[in-house]
N, C-alpha and C positions, 0 to 999 in steps of 0.2 A: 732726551726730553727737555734738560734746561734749557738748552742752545737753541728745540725748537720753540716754547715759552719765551725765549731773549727778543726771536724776529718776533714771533706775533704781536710781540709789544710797540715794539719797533716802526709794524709796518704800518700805523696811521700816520706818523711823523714823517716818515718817506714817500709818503702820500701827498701827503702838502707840498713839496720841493715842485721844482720847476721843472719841465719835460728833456732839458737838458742831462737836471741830475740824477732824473731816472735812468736815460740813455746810458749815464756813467754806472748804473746800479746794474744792468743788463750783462749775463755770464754765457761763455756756450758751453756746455757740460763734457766733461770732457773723462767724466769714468764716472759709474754708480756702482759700488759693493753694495754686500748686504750681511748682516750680522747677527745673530739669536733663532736663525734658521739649524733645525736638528735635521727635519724629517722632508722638508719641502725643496723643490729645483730652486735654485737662485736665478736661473734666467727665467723662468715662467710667474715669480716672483716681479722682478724687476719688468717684465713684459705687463702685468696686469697694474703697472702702478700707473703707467702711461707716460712714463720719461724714457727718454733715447738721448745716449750718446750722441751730440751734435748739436740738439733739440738750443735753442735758447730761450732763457729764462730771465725773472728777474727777481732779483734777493734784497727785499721783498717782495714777491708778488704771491700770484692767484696757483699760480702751478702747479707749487709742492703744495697748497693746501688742497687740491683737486686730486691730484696721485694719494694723498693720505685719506682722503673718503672713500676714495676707488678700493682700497683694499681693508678699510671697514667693510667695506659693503659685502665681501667676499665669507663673513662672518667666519674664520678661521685663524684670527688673532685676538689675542688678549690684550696687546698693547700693538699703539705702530709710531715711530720715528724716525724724521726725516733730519738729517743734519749734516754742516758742511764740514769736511774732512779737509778740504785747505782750497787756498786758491793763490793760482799763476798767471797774473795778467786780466785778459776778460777769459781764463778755463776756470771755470769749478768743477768740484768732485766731492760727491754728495755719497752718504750711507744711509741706508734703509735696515734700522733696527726695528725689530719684529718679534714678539712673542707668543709661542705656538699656543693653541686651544688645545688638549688632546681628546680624542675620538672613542666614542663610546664602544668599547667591547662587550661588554654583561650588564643586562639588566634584570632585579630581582625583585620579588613584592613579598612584603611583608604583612601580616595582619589580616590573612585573606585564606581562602581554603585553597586544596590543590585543586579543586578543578576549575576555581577562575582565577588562580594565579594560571592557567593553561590556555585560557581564553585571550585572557591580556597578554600572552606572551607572541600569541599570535596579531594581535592590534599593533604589539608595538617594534616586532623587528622589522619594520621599515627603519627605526632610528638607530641597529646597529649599525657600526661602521663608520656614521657620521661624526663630526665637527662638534662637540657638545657645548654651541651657543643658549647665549640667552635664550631664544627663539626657541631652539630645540628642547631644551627641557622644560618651557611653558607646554611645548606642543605633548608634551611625554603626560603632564599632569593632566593637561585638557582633555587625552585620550581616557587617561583613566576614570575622572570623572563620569565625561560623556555615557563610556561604557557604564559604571552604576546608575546614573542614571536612565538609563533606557531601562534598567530592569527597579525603578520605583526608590533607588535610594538618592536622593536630592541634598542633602548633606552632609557626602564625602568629601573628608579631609585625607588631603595627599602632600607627604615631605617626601621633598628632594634630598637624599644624603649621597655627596660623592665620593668615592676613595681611589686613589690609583692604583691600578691593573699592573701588578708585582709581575706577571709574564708576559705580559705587552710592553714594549715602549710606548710613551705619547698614548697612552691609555686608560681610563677611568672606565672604573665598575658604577653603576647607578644603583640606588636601594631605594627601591617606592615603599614608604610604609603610610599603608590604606585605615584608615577608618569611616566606613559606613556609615558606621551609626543605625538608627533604623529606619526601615523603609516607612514610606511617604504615603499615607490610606489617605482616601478621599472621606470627607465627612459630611458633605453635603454638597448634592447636584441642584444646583440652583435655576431657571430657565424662566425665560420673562419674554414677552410677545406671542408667546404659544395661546390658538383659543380653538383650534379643530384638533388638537391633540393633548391630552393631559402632560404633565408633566412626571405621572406613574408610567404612562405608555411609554416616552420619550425616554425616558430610565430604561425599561425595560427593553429596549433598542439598542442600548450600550452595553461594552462588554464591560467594561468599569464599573462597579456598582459600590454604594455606599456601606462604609463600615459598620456593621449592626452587629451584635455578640452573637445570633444565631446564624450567620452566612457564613458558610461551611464551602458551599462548590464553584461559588464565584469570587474573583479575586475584585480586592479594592486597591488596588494598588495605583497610582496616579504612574503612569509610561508616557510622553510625549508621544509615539509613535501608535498607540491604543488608542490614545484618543482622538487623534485626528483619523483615524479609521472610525470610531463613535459619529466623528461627525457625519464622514461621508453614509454612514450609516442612517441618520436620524434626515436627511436631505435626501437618501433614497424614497425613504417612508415618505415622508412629503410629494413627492415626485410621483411618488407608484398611486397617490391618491389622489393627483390631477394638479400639484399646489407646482406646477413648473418653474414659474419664479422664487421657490422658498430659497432663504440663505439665510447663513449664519452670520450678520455683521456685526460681534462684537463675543469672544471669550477671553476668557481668562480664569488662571488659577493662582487660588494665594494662600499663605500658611494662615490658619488659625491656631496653630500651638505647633510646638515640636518638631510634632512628627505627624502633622493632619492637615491637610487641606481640604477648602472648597472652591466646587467648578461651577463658572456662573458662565451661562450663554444669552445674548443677548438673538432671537430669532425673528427674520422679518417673513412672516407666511405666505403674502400676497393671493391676488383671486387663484379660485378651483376651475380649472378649465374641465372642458369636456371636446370628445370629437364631433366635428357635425358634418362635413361634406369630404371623404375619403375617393379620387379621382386616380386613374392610372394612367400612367403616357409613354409611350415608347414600346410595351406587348404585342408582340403578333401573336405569339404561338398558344398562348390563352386567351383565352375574353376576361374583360372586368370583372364577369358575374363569376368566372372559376376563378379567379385570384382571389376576390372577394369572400366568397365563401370557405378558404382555407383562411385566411385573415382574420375571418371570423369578430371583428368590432364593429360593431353597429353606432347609430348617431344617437347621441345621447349619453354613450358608455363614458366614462372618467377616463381623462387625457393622461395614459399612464404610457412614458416612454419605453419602459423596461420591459411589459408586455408587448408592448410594437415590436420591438428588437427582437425578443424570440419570435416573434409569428413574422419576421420577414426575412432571420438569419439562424438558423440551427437550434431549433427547439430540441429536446431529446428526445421528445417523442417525433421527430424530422416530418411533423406535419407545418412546416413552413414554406414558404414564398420560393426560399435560395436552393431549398431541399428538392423542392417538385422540378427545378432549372437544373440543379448540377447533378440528380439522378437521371437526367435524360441525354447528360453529353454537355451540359451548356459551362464549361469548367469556368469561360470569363464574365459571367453572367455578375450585373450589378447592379443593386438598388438599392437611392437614395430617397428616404422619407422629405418633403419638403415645406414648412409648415407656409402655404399659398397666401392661408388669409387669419386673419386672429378679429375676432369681433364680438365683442363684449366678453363673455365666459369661453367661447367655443372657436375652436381650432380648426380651420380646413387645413389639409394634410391632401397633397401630390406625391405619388409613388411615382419615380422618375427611374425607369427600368431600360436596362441595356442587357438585352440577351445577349447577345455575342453567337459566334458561329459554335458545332457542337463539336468538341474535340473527342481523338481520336489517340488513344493510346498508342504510343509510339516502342517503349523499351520498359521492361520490368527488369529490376536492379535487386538484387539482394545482397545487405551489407551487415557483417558481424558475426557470421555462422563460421564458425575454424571447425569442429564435429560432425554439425548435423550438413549431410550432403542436400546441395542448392536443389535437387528433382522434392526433397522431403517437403522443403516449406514451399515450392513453386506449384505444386501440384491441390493447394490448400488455397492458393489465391482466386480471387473470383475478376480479377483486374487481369485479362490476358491480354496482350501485343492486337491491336486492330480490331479493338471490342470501344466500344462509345466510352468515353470519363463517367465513371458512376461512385458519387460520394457513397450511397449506401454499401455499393461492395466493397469499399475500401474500407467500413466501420466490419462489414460480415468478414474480409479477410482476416481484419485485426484480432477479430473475436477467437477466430479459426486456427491462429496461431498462435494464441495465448491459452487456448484446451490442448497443442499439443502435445505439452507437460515437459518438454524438454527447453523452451524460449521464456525468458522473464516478461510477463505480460504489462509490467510497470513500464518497461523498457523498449516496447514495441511501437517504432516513430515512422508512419508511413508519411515519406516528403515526395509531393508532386511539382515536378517540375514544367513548367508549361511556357510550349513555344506557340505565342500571340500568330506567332507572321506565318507559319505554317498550319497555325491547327492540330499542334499534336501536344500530347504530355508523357513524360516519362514519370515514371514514379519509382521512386528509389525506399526499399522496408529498409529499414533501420531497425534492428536485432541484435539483441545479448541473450548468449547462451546460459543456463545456469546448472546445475549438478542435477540431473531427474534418476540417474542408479541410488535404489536404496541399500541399505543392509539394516537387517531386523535381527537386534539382540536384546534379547530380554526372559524374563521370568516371571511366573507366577505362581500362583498360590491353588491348587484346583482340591475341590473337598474331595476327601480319601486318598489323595493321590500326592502331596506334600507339593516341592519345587517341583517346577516341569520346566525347563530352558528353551528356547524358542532360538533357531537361527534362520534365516533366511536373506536371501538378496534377487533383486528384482530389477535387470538392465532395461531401463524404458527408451532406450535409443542404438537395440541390438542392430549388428548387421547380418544376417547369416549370409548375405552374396561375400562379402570381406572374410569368412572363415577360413577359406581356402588359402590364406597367406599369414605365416607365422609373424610376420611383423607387425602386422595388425593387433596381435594380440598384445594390449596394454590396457588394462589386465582383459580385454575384452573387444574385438569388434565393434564399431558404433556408426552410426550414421543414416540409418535406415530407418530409424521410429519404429522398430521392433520390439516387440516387449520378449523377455525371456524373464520367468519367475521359477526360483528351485527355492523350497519350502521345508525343513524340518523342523520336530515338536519329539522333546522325549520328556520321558523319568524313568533313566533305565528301563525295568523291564513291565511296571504298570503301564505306561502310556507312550504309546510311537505315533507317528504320523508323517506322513511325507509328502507334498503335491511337486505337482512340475506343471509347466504352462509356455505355451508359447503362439505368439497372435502376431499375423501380419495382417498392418492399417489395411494396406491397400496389396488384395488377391490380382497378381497378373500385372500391378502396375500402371492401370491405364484407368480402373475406376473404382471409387471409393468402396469396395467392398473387403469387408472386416471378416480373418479368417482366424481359428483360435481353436487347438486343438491342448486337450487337461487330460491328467490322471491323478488320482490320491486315492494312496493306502495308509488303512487307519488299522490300530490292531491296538485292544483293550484288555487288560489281563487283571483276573479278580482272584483277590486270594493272595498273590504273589509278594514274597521279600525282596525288598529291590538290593537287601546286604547280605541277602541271603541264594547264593544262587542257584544252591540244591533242591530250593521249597517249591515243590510244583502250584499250579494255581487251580483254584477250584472256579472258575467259569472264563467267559471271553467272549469279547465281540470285537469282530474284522470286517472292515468296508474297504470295499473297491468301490472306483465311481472313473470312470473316464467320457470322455464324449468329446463333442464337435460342434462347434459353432459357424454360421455363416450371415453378415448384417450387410446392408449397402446403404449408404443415404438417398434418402428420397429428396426429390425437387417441387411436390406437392405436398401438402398446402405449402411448404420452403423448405429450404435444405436446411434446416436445423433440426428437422426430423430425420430419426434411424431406424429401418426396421431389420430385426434380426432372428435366425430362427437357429433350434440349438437339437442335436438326438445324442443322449446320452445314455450309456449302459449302470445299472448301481447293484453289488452284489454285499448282501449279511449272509453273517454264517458268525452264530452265536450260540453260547451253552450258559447254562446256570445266570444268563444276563435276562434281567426280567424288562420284556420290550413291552408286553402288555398281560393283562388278566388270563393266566395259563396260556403265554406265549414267554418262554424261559430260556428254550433250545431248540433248534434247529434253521432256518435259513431262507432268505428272500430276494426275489430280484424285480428289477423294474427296468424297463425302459421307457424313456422320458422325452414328449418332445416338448418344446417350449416356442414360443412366439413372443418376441419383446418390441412393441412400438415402444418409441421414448422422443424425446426434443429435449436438448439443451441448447441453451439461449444465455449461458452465465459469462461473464466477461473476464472471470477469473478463477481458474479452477481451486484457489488456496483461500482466497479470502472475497468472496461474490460481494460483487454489489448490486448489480444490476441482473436483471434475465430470472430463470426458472427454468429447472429440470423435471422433467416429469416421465414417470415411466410406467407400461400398464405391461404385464408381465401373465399368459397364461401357459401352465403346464398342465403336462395331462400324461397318461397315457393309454394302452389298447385299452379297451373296451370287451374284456376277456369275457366278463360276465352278460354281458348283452350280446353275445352273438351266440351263447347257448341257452341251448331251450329247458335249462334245469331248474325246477320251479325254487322257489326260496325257501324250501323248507330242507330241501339238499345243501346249502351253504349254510343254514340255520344247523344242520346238525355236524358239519364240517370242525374239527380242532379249528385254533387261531393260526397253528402250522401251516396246516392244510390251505386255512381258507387265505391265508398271509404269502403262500410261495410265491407268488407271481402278484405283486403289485398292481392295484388298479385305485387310479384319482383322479381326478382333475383339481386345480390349485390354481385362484385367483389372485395376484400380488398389484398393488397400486401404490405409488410414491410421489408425492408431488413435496418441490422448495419452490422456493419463490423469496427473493433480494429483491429488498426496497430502499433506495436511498432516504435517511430521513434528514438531517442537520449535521453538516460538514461531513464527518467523515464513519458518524453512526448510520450503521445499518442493521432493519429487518427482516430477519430470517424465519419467515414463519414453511410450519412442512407439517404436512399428513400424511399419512400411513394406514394401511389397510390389507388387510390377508383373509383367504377363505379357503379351505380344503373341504372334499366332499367325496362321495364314491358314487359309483354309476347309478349302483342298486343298495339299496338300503339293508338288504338284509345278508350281503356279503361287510357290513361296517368298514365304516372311516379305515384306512390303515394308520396304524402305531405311529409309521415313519412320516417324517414332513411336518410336522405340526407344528406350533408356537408357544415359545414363552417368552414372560415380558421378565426385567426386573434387571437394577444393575447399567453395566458398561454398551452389556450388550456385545461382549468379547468371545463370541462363538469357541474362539481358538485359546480362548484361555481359560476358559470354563468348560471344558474337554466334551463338549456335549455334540455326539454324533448323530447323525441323520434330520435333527431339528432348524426348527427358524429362531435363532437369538435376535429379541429384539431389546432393546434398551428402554429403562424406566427409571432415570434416576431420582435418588430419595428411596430406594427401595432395594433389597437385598436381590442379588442376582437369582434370576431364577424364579423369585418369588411370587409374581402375580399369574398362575395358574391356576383354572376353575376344578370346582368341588366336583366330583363325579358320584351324583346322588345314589348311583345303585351299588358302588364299590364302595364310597365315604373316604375317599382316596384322592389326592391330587394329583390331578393330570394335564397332559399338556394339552393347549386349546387345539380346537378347531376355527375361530375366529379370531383374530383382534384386530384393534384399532387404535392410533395412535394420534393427538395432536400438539405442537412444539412452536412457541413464541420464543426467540431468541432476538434478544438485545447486541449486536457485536460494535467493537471500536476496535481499530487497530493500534496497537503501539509500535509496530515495525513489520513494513511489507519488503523488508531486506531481503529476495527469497534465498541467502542462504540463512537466515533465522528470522521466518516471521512468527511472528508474535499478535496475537489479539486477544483480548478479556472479551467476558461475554456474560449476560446474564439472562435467566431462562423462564418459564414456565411451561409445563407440559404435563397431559395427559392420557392417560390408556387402559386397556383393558384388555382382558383375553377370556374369550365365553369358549363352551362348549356345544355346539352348536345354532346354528343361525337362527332357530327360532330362540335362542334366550339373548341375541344379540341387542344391545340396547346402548346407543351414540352416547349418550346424555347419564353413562352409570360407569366415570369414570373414576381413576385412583390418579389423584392429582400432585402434584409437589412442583417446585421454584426452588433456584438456588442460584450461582454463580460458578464459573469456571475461566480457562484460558489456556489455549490452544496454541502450543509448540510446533512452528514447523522446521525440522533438521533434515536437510537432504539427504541425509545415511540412514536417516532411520524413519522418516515419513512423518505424520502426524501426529503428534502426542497430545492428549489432554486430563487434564487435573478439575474435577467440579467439585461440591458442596453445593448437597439439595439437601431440602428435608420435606417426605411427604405428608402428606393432610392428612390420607386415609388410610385407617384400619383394613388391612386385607383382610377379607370375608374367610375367615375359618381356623385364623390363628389367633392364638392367645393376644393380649390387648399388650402393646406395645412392640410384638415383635415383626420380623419381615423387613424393618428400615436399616437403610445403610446411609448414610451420609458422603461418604469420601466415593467418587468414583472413576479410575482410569482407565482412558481408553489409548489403544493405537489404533493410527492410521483413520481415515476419514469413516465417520458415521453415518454410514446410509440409514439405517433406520433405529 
């Protein structure tokens, strides 16, 4: 370093001399060393400094100070020296002394929690490995900063501490130690030029809101990135209200103390325009007047860009412009708004439309199914090979393959690809599989009857053609969207139960028709020691129930409708079990047929937001008593035995949901309910079996209750809201009810191997005893809060807190309420 300080001194003196005595000062290099190199090549060294053996130079000149920049520049030395090692005649031989930076191995944060030291550790190993310059450790502080500050902390201090890396060579560990401090609240939103919009409204447009001691659910925290979203925000609203020219020319934010700031906007509103002469050019295949009137703006309406956009490019309700074009084939279809003429307040606006010719599906592609076999999900699509381009069937497939319950409907990406110069498009689904087998383990609590254990599992993507090969078995055949469900319930020897089920989507293969053949045995034992197993039992009730189902989807009024018809056998055979008023012992059967229209339209079978399920549900069965000619005083003097052996009803069941998107990613779930049972002839009565009670989870299977309808009321003790039966003074189960449910839902995670959503409720119901004391408006009401687990193994789980308003009609004054209520698996009613 002296020797190089010697020339630089040197070289203005040598500067002055005459062009002679430069000529004498001129070397040709004739070797370069290099020395203080550990871990670096020396010839890639000596290559990046830009001297060569042979090169000539001159001592003093420009050379060596130009190779000593070159390898600053390189930011991988600490020190650099160039100096001359001797010289022979016009040879010099020059050494390139060097001192290494060494390179960042570990970087660690101090002063910070684990999970944004985890955060930051991801921002910042891009800088392990490297060179640890000046540069790079600014870059390492700047990173840290940056990050608190996007999340409102404007005032963190960050120390550099470095130590060497004892198992590295040429190695330093870095120590970020962070202080915060605290976060950065806005104190006041300031706004000036504002006169068509207050400066309350223009708040209330922001997600930024001002620090007040009572603002609890919005944040005030000043985010650079929040608030230029505020802005584009507060310029929508201008925009959407005709102010097309508004902008924002002048914010800014600045501390007023500590840890407070205020945000001051400077806004220029300019004129309210309106539309006044809307023209189209380039339509064949409509007229103005049907363009127009799906466009639906008339002249004089407020010039609001962002309504145009949806009424000429995919509203969700697909009553636009691009929708009416790409449902009929026109996939290259384009239209450009063109603002023609501006004149004083009002905008004439040219729709510049390019149909395009109508494409023609060319290849259907299905990508990401390893399970479910490609006939499963091809047979579900409405987009077939040499069918016209149709956007709406590409939304109804998507629908179609997000209720199969086996594909994650978050993840379901249908990409059309289209060839302009033929006129065709392929379209390629884009599909992830997700876990649709459950397995059901759990317990509960049923009155008289202590723990009861519940097993079951339920393959929703069986194969039964694949059975026929033992290798297939892991742990089960799959691939065919068959559902197989085996079902048991015990407690020892008080309570058994067992179903089994098994449903093929599609009978034969070729068309949607749904086939589904069930059995369960229930067997109830009264009396019995479950530790005792010599104690015989003093009563019992046994059900058998099997039957058959068959549905097919209809294509009128659309294929979102199912109609489905069901014949089932149900047999009791019970002792000392009191079914009704001197009906205690002996046994009944029925056969059942049933008729289920229904239409689902939900776009997600775990967590809806959109569509409505609705279903109208009648059973019945023979008609035993109206096809004999026995007057009613014969079934009037008939036992309940008697008049009870052979089953006769009809049973009306109705369910409607309905999802409503409201603000971001909150959704309305409002649903009604309704049931009615009845007999041919009155004077054979209602039968025992089938009827309803409200109250609780509404856990059929967990509140061991056989032959009944459990419907759910929570804020209320299971079981609990059934009507007084005036001539007994006895409760019993209804013949009516009615149900209605406002649900609040947000998702906290549509993971589907663990979604998760909160939800908050309001609902009401009732259960009469015949229709003539039925009355909509004389309900038992309660609100609460819950949130709804979903686990691929085990289905649907959910946890509420309600608490009801009403006094149930017959019991003491505080009792009937339950507050805490668990369900599994989804709550139809």
């Amino acid at each position: 370093m002296k020797k190089l300080l010697f020339i630089l001194i040197l070289m203005p003196l040598w500067a002055l001399q005459p062009a002679q005595a430069q000529n004498e000062n001129e070397y040709i290099i004739g070797g370069i060393t290099t020395s203080g190199i550990k871990f670096l090549d020396q010839n890639a060294i000596i290559n990046l400094s830009g001297l060569r053996v042979g090169d000539k130079i001159r001592v003093p000149g420009t050379e060596i100070g130009y190779a000593i920049k070159k390898l600053w520049k390189q930011g991988l030395f600490g020190n650099v020296d160039v100096s001359v090692t001797k010289i022979e005649g016009k040879t010099i031989f020059l050494n390139i002394h060097l001192e290494e930076r060494p390179k960042v191995s570990r970087i660690f944060f101090e002063g910070i929690r684990k999970g944004q030291k985890s955060n930051l550790e991801d921002k910042t190993k891009e800088y392990k490995g490297k060179v640890a310059s000046d540069v790079l450790l600014k870059n390492i502080k700047e990173t840290i900063r940056k990050h608190f500050a996007e999340k409102g902390f404007f005032a963190t201090q960050v120390e550099i501490i470095q130590k060497p890396d004892t198992l590295l060579k040429n190695a330093i560990i870095i120590t970020a130690k962070v202080q915060t401090g605290k976060k950065s609240k806005v104190k006041d939103i300031i706004t000036e030029g504002n006169v068509a919009f207050s400066e309350k409204k223009i708040r209330k447009k922001m997600k930024i809101k001002e620090r007040t001691p009572f603002r609890i659910f919005h944040s005030s925290k000043y985010i650079v990135k929040k608030f230029e979203e505020d802005k584009e925000r507060i310029l929508r609203m201008y925009n959407k209200n005709g102010y097309r020219d508004a902008r924002i020319v002048f914010d800014t934010a600045y501390f007023v103390s500590h840890n407070r700031m205020n945000i001051r906007m400077q806004i220029e509103e300019g004129k309210k325009y309106y539309f006044r002469n809307i023209t189209w050019e380039g339509n064949i295949k409509y007229t103005d007047e049907q363009l127009s009137k799906i466009l639906n703006i008339k002249k004089g309406d407020v010039y609001d860009p962002e309504t145009l956009e949806k009424k000429l490019n995919f509203s969700l309700t697909e009553e636009d412009i691009t929708s009416l074009y790409m449902d009929d084939g026109h996939l290259f279809f384009r239209i450009t708004p063109i603002e023609k003429n501006i004149e004083g307040d009002s905008i004439d606006v040219e729709m510049r439309i390019y149909e395009g010719p109508q494409a023609v599906i060319s290849k259907v592609i299905i990508n990401g199914n390893t399970k479910t076999s490609d006939k499963v999900i091809l047979r579900e699509i409405r987009t077939k090979p040499g069918m016209k381009f149709s956007r709406r069937d590409i939304i109804r497939t998507t629908q179609a393959l997000g209720q199969l319950g086996m594909l994650d409907p978050e993840k379901i990406d249908p990409r059309p690809i289209p060839n302009q110069e033929e006129g065709t498009v392929d379209i390629i689904y884009n599909v992830e599989e997700k876990p649709s087998d459950m397995l059901e383990m759990s317990g509960g609590w049923g009155a008289g009857f202590g723990f009861v254990g519940t097993l079951g599992v339920s393959f929703n993507n069986f194969s039964i053609r694949k059975a026929g090969k033992l290798s297939n078995w892991r742990p089960v055949p799959v691939g065919d969207a068959q559902r197989l469900s085996i079902r048991a319930q015990a407690n020892g020897r008080s309570f058994q139960t067992y179903s089994v089920s098994f449903t093929e989507p599609w009978l034969g293969g070729k068309k949607p028709n749904n086939f589904t053949v069930f059995a369960t045995l229930s067997n109830l034992n009264i009396g019995v020691n479950r530790f005792n197993l010599s104690n015989e039992r003093t009563g019992y009730l046994k059900m058998f129930n099997t039957g058959v189902s068959l549905g097919k989807r209809l294509r009128i009024p659309d294929d979102y409708f199912t109609l489905s018809h069901s014949l089932s056998f149900q047999y009791y055979d019970f002792q000392n079990y009191t079914i009704d008023d001197g009906f205690a012992s002996g046994y009944a059967n029925s056969v059942v047929l049933s008729t289920n229209l229904s239409r689902n339209s939900i776009d997600n079978p775990t967590f809806p937001r959109t569509g409505s399920m609705l279903s109208l549900n009648l059973s019945f069965t023979p008609p035993y008593s109206l096809f004999s000619n026995k007057p009613d005083e014969f079934y009037q003097s008939q036992t309940p035995a008697e008049r009870f052996k052979w089953l006769e009803y009809y049973k009306l069941m109705f369910d409607g949901s309905f999802y409503t998107p409201l603000v971001g990613k909150l959704v309305l779930a409002s649903r009604i309910h309704f049931g009615f049972l009845d007999a041919y002839r009155s004077a054979k009565g209602i039968v025992p079996f089938e009827r309803f009670t409200l109250g609780g989870g509404g856990l059929a299977g967990q509140n061991f209750i056989i032959g009944r309808e459990v419907v759910g009321l929570r804020g209320y003790e299971d079981n609990a809201v059934r009507p007084l039966d005036p001539r007994r003074r006895t409760f019993v189960d209804g013949t009516v009810f009615a149900k209605y449910v406002l649900e609040l839902r947000y998702p906290i995670s549509l993971n589907p191997a663990a979604t998760v959503f909160v939800l908050g409720f309001y609902e009401a119901g009732n259960n009469w005893l015949g229709f003539e004391r039925f009355n909509p408006f004389k309900m038992y009401r309660s609100a609460g809060i819950g949130v709804r687990f979903l686990m691929p193994a085990f289905g649907m789980i959910g946890l509420d807190w309600g608490r009801g308003f009403d006094q149930i009609e017959g019991l003491p004054a505080g009792q009937g309420f339950q507050n805490f209520t668990f369900t599994i698996g989804q709550q139809i009613r």
